[in-house]
C-alpha atoms as a printed R data frame, in Angstrom:
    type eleno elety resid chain resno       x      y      z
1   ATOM     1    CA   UNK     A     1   0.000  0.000  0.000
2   ATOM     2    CA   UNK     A     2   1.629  3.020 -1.171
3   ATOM     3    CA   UNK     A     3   1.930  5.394  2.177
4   ATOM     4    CA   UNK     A     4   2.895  9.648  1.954
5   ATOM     5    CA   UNK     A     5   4.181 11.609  4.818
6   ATOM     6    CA   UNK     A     6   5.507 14.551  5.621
7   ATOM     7    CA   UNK     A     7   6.474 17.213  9.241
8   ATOM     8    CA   UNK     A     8   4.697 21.201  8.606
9   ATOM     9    CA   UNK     A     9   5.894 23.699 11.401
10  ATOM    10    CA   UNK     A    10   2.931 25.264 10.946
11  ATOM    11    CA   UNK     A    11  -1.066 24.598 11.679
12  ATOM    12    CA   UNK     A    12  -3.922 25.192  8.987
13  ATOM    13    CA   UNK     A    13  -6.156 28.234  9.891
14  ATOM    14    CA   UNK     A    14  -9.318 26.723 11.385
15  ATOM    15    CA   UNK     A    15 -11.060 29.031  9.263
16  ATOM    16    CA   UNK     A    16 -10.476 29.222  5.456
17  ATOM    17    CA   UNK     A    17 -12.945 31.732  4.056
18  ATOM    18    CA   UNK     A    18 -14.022 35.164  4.804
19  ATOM    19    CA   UNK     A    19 -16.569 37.145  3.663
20  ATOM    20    CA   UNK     A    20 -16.502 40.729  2.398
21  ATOM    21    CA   UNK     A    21 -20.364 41.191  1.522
22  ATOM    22    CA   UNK     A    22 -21.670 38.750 -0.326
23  ATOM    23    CA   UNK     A    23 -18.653 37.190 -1.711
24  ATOM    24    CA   UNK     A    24 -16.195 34.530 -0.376
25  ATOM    25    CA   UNK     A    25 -12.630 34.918 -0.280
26  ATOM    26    CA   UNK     A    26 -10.087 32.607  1.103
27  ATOM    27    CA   UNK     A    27  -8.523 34.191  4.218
28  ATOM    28    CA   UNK     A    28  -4.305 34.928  3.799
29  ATOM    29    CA   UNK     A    29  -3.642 32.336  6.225
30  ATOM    30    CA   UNK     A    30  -5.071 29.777  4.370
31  ATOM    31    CA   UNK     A    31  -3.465 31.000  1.008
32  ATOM    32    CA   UNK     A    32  -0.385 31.097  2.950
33  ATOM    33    CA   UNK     A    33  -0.682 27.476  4.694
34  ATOM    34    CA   UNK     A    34  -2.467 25.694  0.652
35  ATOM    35    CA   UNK     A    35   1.100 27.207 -0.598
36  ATOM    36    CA   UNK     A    36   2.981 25.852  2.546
37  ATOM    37    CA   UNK     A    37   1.577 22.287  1.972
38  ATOM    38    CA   UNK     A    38   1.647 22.264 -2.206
39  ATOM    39    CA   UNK     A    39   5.027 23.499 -1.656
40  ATOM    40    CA   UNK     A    40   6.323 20.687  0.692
41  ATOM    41    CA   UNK     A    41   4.516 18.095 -1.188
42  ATOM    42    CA   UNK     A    42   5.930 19.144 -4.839
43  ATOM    43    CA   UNK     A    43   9.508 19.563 -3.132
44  ATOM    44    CA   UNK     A    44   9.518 15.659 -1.865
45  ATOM    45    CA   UNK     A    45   8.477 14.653 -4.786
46  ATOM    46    CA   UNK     A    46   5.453 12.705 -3.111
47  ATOM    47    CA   UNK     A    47   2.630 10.939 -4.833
48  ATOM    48    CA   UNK     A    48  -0.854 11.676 -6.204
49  ATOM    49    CA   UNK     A    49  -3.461  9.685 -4.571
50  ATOM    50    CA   UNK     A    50  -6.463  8.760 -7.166
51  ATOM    51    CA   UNK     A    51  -9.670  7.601 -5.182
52  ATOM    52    CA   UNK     A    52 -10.496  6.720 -1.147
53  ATOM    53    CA   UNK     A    53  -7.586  7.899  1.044
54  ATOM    54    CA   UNK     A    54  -7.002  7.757  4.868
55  ATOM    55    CA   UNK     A    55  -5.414 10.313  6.470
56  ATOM    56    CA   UNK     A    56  -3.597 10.179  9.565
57  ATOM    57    CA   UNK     A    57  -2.387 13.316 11.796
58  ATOM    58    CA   UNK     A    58  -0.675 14.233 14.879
59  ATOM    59    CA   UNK     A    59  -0.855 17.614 16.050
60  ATOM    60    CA   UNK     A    60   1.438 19.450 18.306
61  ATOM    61    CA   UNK     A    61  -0.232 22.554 19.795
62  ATOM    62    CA   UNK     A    62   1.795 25.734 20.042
63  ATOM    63    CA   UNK     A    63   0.072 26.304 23.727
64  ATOM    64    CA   UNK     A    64  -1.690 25.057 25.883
65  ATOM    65    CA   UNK     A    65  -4.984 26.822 25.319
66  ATOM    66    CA   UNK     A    66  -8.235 24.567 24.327
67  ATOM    67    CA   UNK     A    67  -8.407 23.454 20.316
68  ATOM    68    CA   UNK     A    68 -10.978 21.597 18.475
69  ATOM    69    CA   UNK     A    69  -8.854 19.103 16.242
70  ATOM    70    CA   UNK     A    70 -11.760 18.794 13.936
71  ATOM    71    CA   UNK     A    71 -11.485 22.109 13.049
72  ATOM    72    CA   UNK     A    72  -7.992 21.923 10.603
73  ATOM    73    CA   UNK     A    73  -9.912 18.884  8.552
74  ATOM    74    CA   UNK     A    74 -11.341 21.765  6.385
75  ATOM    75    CA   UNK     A    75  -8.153 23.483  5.283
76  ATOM    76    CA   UNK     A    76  -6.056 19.924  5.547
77  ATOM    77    CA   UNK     A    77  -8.080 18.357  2.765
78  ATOM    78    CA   UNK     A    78  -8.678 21.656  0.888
79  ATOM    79    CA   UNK     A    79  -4.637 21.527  0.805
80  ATOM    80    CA   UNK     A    80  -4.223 18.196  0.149
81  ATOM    81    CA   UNK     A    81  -6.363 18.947 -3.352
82  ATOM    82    CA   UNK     A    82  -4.965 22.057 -4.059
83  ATOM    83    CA   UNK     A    83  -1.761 20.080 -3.752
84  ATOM    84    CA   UNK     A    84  -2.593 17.549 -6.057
85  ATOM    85    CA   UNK     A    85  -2.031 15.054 -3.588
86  ATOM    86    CA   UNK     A    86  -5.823 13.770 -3.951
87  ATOM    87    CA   UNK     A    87  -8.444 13.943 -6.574
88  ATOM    88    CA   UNK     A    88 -10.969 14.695 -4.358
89  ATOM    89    CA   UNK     A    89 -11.222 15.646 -0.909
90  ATOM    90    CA   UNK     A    90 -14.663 14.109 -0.336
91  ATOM    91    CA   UNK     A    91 -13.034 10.855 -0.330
92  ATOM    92    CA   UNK     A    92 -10.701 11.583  2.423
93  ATOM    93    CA   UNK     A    93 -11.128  9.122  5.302
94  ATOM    94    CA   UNK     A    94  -9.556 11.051  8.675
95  ATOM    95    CA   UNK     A    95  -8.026  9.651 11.761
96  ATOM    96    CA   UNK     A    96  -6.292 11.999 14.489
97  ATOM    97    CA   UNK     A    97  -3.669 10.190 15.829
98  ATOM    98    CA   UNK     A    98  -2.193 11.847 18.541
99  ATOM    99    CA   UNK     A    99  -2.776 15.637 19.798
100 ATOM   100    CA   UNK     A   100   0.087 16.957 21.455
101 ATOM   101    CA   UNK     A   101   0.497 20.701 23.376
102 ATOM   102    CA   UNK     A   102   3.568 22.357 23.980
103 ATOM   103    CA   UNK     A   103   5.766 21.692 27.060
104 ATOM   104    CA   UNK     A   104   4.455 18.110 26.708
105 ATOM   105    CA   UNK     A   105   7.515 15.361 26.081
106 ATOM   106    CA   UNK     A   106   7.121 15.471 22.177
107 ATOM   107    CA   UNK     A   107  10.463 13.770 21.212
108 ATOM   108    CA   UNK     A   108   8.867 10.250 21.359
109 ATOM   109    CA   UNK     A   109   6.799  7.913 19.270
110 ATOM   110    CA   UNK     A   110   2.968  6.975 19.670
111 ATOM   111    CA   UNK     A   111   2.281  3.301 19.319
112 ATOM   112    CA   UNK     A   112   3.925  2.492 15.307
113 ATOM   113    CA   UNK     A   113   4.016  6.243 14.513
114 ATOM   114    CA   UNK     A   114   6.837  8.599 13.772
115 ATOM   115    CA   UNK     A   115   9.097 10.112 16.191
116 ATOM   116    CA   UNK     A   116   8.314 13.560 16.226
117 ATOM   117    CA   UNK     A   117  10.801 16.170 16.298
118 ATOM   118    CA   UNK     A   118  11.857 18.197 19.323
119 ATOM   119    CA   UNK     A   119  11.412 21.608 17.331
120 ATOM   120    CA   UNK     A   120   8.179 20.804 16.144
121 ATOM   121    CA   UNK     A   121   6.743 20.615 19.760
122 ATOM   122    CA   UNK     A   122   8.383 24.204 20.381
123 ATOM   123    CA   UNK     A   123   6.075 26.208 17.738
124 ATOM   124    CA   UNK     A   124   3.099 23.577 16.982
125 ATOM   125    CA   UNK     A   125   3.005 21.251 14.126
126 ATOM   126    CA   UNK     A   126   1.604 18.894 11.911
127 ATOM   127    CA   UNK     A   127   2.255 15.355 10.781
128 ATOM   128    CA   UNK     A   128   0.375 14.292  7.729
129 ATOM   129    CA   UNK     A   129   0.659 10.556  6.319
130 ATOM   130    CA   UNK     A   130  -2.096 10.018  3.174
131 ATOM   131    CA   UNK     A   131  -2.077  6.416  2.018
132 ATOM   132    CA   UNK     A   132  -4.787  4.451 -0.016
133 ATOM   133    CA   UNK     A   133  -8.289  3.591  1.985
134 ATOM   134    CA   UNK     A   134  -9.469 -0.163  1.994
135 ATOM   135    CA   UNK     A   135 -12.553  0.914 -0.286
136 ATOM   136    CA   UNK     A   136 -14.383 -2.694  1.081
137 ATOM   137    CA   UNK     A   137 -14.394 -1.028  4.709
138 ATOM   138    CA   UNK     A   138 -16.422  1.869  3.447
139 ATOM   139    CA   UNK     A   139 -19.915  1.617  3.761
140 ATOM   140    CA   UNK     A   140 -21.827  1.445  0.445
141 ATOM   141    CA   UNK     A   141 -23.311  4.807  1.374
142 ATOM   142    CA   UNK     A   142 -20.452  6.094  1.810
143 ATOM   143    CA   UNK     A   143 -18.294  5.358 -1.825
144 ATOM   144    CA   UNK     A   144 -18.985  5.229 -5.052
145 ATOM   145    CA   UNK     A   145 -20.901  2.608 -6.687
């Protein structure tokens, strides 16, 4: 199963858009962290995921103030397709794997994850790994038929 991962030192906005009137416009945080990401991903050369993916993240808080970790899936699979790293990203499957906040012991490995880098758990972070979804473990609602 062909597997994609890469370290960001910096968290998606948890809000993408704004609105001036009636129209939408992407915020400049989100431009900044969809050119952070495409960027990264182009550089290592990683590869383009056609159909169901799984995505798999651990997040390192810059603080210690209350998040919502649902609230980067948005701009994390918005990137990911502005990337090109997936066709679509209504056929992202996600999984948090570990949340993290700073002044925590970050230089270790969860249970069969990566080690996570000392300097990531000074500023916040993100892990990303994208690899291919077991399409039979979808529900038939849920993929196409």
């Amino acid at each position: 199963m062909e597997t994609a991962s890469l370290w960001l030192n910096e968290l998606p906005p948890s809000d993408n858009l704004r609105f001036i009137g009636k129209r939408r416009v992407l915020s400049p945080r989100a431009r900044e962290f969809y050119e952070l990401l495409t960027k990264a991903w182009h550089d290592m050369r990683l590869p383009k995921f056609k159909g169901w993916v799984q995505v798999s993240l651990v997040i390192v808080w810059p603080d210690r103030r209350r998040r919502d970790p649902a609230n980067l899936w948005k701009c994390i699979g918005d990137g990911l397709q502005r990337a090109g790293a997936v066709v679509d990203d209504c056929r992202i499957l996600p999984v948090v794997e570990a949340v993290y906040r700073a002044g925590e012991k970050v230089a270790k490995s969860y249970e069969g994850g990566p080690l996570i880098p000392p300097a990531i758990g000074r500023d916040g972070g993100l892990y990303i790994e994208v690899s291919a979804a077991d399409v039979e473990r979808i529900p038939l609602g849920e993929r196409d038929q």
